[in-house]
Residue, then its C-alpha position, 0 to 999 in steps of 0.5 A: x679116108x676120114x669118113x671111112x675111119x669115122x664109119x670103122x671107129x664107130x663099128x669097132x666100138x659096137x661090142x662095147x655099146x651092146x655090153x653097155x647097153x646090156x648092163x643098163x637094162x639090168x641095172x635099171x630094170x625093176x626086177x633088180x632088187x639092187x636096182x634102187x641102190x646107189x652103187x646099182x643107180x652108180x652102175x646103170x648111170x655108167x652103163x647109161x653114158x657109155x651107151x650114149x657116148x658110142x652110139x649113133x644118133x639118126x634123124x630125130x622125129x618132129x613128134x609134134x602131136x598137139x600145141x596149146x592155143x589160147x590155153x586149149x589143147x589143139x591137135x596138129x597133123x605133119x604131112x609132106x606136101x612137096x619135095x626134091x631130092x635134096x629137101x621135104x617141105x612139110x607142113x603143121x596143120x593145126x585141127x580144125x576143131x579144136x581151133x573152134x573149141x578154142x574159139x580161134x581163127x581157122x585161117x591163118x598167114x602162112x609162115x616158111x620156115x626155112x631151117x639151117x642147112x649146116x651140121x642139124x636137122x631141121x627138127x632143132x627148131x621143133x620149138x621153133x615151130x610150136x611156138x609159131x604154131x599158135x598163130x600161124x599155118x606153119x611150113x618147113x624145110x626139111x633139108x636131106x643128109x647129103x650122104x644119102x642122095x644117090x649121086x646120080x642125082x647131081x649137086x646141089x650147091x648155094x644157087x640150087x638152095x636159091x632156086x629151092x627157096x624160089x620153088x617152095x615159096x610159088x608152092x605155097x604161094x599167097x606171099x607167105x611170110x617167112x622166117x630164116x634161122x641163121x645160115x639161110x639169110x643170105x640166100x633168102x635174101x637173094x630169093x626175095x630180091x630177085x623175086x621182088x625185082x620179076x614181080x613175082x606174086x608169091x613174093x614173100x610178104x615178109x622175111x625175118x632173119x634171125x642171127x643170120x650172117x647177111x654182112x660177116x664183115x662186121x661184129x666177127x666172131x671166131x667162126x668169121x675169123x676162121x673164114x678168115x685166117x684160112x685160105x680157100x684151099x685149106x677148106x677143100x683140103x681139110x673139111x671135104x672126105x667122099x662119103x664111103x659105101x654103104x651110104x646111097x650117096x657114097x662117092x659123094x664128097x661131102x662136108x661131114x657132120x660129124x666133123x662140124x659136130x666135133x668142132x662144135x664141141x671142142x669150141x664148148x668141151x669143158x661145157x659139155x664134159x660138166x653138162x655129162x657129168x651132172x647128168x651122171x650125178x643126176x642118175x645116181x640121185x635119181x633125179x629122173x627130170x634132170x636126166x630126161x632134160x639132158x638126154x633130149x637136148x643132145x639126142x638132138x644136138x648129136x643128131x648130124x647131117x652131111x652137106x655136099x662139097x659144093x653147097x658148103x664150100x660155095x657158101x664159105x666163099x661167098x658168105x664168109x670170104x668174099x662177102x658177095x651179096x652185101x658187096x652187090x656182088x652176087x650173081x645168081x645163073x649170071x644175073x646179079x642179084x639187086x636188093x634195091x628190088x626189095x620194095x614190099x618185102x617187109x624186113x625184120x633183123x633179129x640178133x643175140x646180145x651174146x651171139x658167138x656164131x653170128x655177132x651183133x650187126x651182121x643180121x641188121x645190116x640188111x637193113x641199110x643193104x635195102x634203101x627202096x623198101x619203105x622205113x615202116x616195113x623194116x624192124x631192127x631188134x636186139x634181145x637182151x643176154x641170149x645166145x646165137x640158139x636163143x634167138x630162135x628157141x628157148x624162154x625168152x625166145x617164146x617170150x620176148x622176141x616171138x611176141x615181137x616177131x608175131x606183131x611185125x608179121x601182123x603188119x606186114x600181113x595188113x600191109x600186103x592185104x592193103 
């Protein structure tokens, strides 16, 4: 009944959204004479918001054209090259000749990075995987929006994540080096071991995990008291609505993104009411940059996706209530899942000194949850005054923490050519 309210509160605001729109176009358009005055900037600036505020926000393109390598422009081709019904695992391929004109290396590690599968799609780590993109052959998982997968296309919960994680790293094969933001640490790890323990060749040959919830027992922050303080059924209860028509996959019962989205917001109202009025106030001064800033952030930031019943409520259980994988208690398709086979697998932890989704201790405890990988292939790092998204993206990422994570692979990467 929710999504079905959601779906009508956002139809019945289009006239709004159109008039708005309307009025924006003709406040802003050069033609206006009065466009450049400050009550036509005040004008537009209104027309602007309400437009943004009521209208939906689609899956953002990746629109990575070009990254910079040893200060040389290099040319970067996206291309699909396996999929299911539930995730697109593409690849950025850097062009050969521009890596020759920036006298590069034309072969690079191949780098997985498994994006969160919770609210956002995977183009929030587009920084992400520019930044990576200097060093590295880079691939992604680019997750589906639960509401659009037919249902006859079956589940998809925790264990089928594993398994896609298993599948995609056969794919790419020559180990490949990985790299888990935030949600899929836990299953990543799981994959690696149960990988590690069959002497599977396309292994991992390393995985960092950054803000990752591997032990939610320690350090826990609001969202872990939640898991908490609630019991199980309220999450069946209140977090769980069927996806309505016209949607392909309507009958689903999904965990909406929109309602994460809203709780997301709520926990930060007052940041993002000050964040819209100073975007106002920057239209009327014209402070053109100000506001293109603004808009590409929650362009992205509103920008959710559906995750189905099964795969959210499995991953509050496990993860967050019952805390099997750090317990030894997880078992995959009857088999439990043993992270005293990591042997070769090299570990990075990578956590926020301010994380308030995943606090600090409980990414590095996978470090004493795998006593049979060598001291030398795991790394422990803490970055100083950032967030739970600036472990993964942002200045200091770029410069602080992905210098590190870079040299870590490196090692690993000499390790598994050894």
């Amino acid at each position: 009944m929710l999504y079905s309210l959601h779906e009508a509160a956002y139809n019945s605001a289009t006239p709004v959204r159109l008039a708005a729109q309307a009025a924006r176009d003709f406040w802003g358009s050069p033609l206006n004479p009065a466009s450049g005055s400050k009550w036509g900037r005040t004008l537009y600036a209104s027309a602007d918001l309400v437009t943004n505020l009521t209208q939906r926000y689609g899956r953002p393109a990746w629109g990575i054209k070009q990254v910079t390598v040893k200060q040389h422009p290099v040319a970067v081709r996206e291309e699909v090259i396996w999929s299911s019904a539930w995730v697109k695992l593409r690849r950025f391929s850097r062009e050969p000749t521009d890596l020759r004109r920036a006298r590069a290396p034309l072969a690079a590690p191949p780098l997985l990075i498994v994006a969160p599968l919770s609210g956002h799609y995977a183009t929030l780590l587009r920084g992400t995987v520019e930044t990576f993109l200097q060093d590295f052959d880079v691939y992604v998982t680019d997750w589906a929006n639960a509401r659009d997968v037919p249902i006859l296309e079956g589940r998809f919960d925790f264990h089928d994540y594993i398994d896609e994680v298993r599948e995609i790293l056969r794919h790419i094969g020559e180990r490949a080096h990985v790299v888990a933001v935030c949600q899929p640490g836990p299953p990543v790890l799981a994959a690696a071991a149960l990988m590690s323990e069959d002497g599977d060749p396309d292994r991992p040959g390393s995985v960092s995990l950054l803000g990752s919830p591997i032990d939610a027992r320690l350090a826990p922050t609001a969202t872990n008291k939640l898991a908490e303080d609630k019991p199980f059924s309220w999450f069946q209860r209140a977090m769980i609505h069927t996806v309505p028509p016209p949607y392909p996959g309507m009958l689903r019962r999904v965990y909406p993104g929109f309602v994460q989205l809203y709780s997301f917001i709520q926990m930060n109202a007052e940041k993002h009411q000050a964040a819209h009025r100073r975007y106002f106030d920057n239209l009327v001064d014209g402070d053109g940059d100000s506001a293109e800033r603004h808009r590409e952030f929650y362009d992205e930031y509103l920008s959710v996706l559906d995750l189905t019943e099964e795969f959210y409520l499995q991953t509050v259980d496990t993860v967050f209530q019952r805390y099997l994988l750090p317990k030894g208690e997880l078992e995959h398709r009857g088999r439990k899942v043993d992270l005293g086979a990591i042997t070769d697998v090299a570990l990075m932890s990578v956590e926020g000194e301010n994380d308030d989704i995943s606090g600090v201790g409980q990414t590095q405890a996978v470090h004493a949850l795998t006593p049979n990988l060598p001291a030398d292939l795991h790394e422990l790092y803490v970055q100083p005054k950032v967030g739970h998204y600036g472990v993964f993206n942002g200045r200091r990422f770029n410069d602080e923490i992905y210098p590190r994570i870079r040299d870590f692979i490196g090692r690993a990467e000499a390790k598994v050519a050894g």
